[in-house]
C-alpha positions in Angstrom: 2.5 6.0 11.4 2.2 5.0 14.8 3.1 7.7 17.4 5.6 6.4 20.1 3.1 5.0 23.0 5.9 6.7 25.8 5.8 10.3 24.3 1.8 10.3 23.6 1.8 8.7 28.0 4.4 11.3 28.9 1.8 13.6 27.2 -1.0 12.5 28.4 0.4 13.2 32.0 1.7 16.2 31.4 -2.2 17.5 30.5 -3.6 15.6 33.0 -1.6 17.2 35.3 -2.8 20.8 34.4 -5.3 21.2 37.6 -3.5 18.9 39.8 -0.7 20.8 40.7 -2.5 22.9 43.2 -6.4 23.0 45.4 -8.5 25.1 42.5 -12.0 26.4 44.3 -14.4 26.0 41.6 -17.6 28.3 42.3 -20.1 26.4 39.9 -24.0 25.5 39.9 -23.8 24.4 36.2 -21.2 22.9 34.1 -21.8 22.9 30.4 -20.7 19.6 28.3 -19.7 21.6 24.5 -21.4 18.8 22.4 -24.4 19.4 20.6 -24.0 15.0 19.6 -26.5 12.9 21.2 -24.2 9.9 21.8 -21.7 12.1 23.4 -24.0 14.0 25.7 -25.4 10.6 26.9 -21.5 9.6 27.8 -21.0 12.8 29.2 -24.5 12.2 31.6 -23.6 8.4 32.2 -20.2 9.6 33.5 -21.0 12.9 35.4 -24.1 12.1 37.1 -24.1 13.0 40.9 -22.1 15.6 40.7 -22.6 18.9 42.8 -23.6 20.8 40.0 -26.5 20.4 36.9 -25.0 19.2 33.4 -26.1 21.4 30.6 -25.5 20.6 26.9 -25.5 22.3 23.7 -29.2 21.6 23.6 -29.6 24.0 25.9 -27.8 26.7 24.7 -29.1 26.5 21.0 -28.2 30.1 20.3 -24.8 29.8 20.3 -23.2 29.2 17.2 -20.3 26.9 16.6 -17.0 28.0 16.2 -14.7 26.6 13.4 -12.4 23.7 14.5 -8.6 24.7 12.9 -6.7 22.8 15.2 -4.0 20.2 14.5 -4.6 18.3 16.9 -7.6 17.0 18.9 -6.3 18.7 22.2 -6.3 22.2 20.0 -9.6 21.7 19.4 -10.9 20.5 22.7 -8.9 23.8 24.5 -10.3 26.0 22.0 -14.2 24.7 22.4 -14.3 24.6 26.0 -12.7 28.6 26.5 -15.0 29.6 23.5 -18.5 28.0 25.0 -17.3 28.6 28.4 -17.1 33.0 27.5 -19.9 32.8 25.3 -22.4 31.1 28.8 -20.5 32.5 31.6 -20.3 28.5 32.8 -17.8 26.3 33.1 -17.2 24.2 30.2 -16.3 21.0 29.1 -15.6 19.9 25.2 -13.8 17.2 23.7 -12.6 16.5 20.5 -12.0 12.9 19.5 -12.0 10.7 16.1 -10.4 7.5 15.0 -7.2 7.0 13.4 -6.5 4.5 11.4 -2.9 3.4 10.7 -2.8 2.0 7.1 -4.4 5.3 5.7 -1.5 7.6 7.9 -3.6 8.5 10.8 -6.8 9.4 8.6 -9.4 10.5 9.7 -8.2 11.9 12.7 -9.3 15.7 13.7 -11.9 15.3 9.9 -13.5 12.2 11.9 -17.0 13.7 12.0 -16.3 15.6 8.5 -14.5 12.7 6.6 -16.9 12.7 3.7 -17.7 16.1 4.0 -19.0 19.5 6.1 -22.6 17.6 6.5 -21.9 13.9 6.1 -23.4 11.8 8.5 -22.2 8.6 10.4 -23.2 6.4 7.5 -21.9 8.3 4.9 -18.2 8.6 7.1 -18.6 5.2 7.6 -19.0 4.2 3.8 -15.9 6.1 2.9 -13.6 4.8 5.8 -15.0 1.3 4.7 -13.8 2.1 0.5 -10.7 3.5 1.5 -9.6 0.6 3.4 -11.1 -1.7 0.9 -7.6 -3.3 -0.4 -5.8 -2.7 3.0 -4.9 -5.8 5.3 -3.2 -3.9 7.8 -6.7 -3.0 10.1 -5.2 -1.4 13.2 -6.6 1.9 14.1 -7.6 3.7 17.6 -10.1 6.2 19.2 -8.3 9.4 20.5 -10.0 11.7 22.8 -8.9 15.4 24.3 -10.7 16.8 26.9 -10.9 20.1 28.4 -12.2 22.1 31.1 -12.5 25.7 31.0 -13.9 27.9 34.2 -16.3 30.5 32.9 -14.1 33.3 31.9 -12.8 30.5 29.3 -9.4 29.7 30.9 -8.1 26.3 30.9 -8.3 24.6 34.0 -7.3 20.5 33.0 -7.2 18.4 30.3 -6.5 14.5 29.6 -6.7 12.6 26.4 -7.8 8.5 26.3 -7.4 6.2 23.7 -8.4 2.8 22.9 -6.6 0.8 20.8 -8.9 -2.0 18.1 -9.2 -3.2 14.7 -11.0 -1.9 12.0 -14.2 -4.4 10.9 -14.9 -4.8 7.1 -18.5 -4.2 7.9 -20.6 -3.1 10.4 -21.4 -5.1 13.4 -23.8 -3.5 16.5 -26.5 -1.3 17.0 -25.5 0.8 19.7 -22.9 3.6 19.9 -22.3 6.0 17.3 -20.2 7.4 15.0 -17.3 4.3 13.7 -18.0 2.4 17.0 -20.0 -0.3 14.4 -16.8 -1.0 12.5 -14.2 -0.5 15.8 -13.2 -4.2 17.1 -12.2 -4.4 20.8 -9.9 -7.6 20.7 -10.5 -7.0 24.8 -13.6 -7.1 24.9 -14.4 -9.3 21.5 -16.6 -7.3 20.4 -17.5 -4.1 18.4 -17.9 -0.8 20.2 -21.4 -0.8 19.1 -22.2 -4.0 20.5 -21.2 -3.0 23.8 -23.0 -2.3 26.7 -23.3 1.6 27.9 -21.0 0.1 31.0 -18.4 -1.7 29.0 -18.0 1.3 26.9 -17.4 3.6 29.3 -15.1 1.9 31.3 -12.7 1.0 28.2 -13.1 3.6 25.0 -11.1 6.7 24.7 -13.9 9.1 25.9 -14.5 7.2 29.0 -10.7 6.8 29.9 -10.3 10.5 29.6 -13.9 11.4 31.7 -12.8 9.4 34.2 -9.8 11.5 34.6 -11.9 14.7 34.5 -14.1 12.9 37.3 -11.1 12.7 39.6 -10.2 16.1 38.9 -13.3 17.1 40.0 -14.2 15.2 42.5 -10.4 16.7 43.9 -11.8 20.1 43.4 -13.9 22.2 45.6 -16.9 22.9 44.3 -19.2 26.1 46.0 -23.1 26.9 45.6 -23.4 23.7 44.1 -25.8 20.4 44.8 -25.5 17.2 43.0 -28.5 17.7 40.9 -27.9 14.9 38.7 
């Protein structure tokens, strides 16, 4: 089912507006991006570079181990990463939680998007079952949804935003870039796959991007202390 576009925007600016209400002093030489996914920590660097602090990722911080992602929603889990990494580092955090929905198969895979065919499936095995699943369907519509939180380093919330991106689900994969479904996610916008995007186009039009640029203003509206732009 397809959620009601006003309620998920009334939504959207209701989160986004969690660390915009007021002048938050943010005392911070690192922030920490919560992915330990290559395609996302090159996002997360495309978008945050030149900033006045250093971006870590989970790469860094290798000891950690992951906590289990219960929540309904992507937002649950976003909220829940960034307030779990940020306690476990003492940094700021940021952590996202994002997936594709796809409307003929009831919002599947949503929140099981990097799990759909199981605990330790890869892209290419998600990818294969999306693509069987969908095999007899003629109704292609899906979207990328992504929450995004940012936690100061005694893990509570400070903002969060979600972006999406409407497209249509490919019967096969077209691109080499990207990751995850962006082969099989048509951009009728840009008319072309996520995958055969460039780094620039995709940032400035998928989900992820939408909702780190509304982290970036955040940011950039925040005043940052003991920091230099070290990226």
């Amino acid at each position: 089912m397809r959620p009601d576009s006003k309620e998920r925007g009334r939504r959207r600016e209701k989160e986004a507006g969690m660390g915009r209400a007021g002048h938050i002093k943010i005392t911070a030489q690192k922030l920490l991006a919560a992915t330990g996914n290559a395609g996302k920590a090159r996002e997360f660097a495309r978008m945050l570079k030149n900033q006045p602090f250093s971006l870590l990722t989970l790469a860094d911080r290798p000891d950690i181990a992951a906590p289990a992602e219960t929540g309904l929603t992507f937002l649950d889990n976003a909220k829940a990463k960034a307030s779990y990494y940020a306690r476990m580092t003492g940094e700021c955090c940021v952590a996202d939680d994002s997936g594709l929905e796809v409307y003929a198969l009831g919002g599947a895979p949503g929140v099981m998007s990097a799990r759909y065919a199981g605990e330790k499936a890869d892209d290419a095995e998600n990818n294969r079952l999306l693509l069987q699943n969908m095999a007899d369907r003629d109704d292609r519509s899906c979207r990328f949804v992504c929450a995004l939180a940012l936690a100061d380093a005694a893990g509570a919330i400070l903002f969060s935003a979600e972006g999406e991106t409407g497209g249509v689900l490919l019967r096969e994969e077209r691109g080499a870039g990207g990751f995850g479904y962006d082969p099989l996610f048509f951009v009728p916008a840009l008319g072309k796959t996520l995958a055969e995007a460039s780094p620039q186009e995709k940032d400035a039009i998928s989900h992820r991007g939408r909702a780190l640029a509304a982290l970036l203003t955040f940011l950039q509206s925040s005043c940052f202390e003991n920091g230099e732009a070290a990226n």
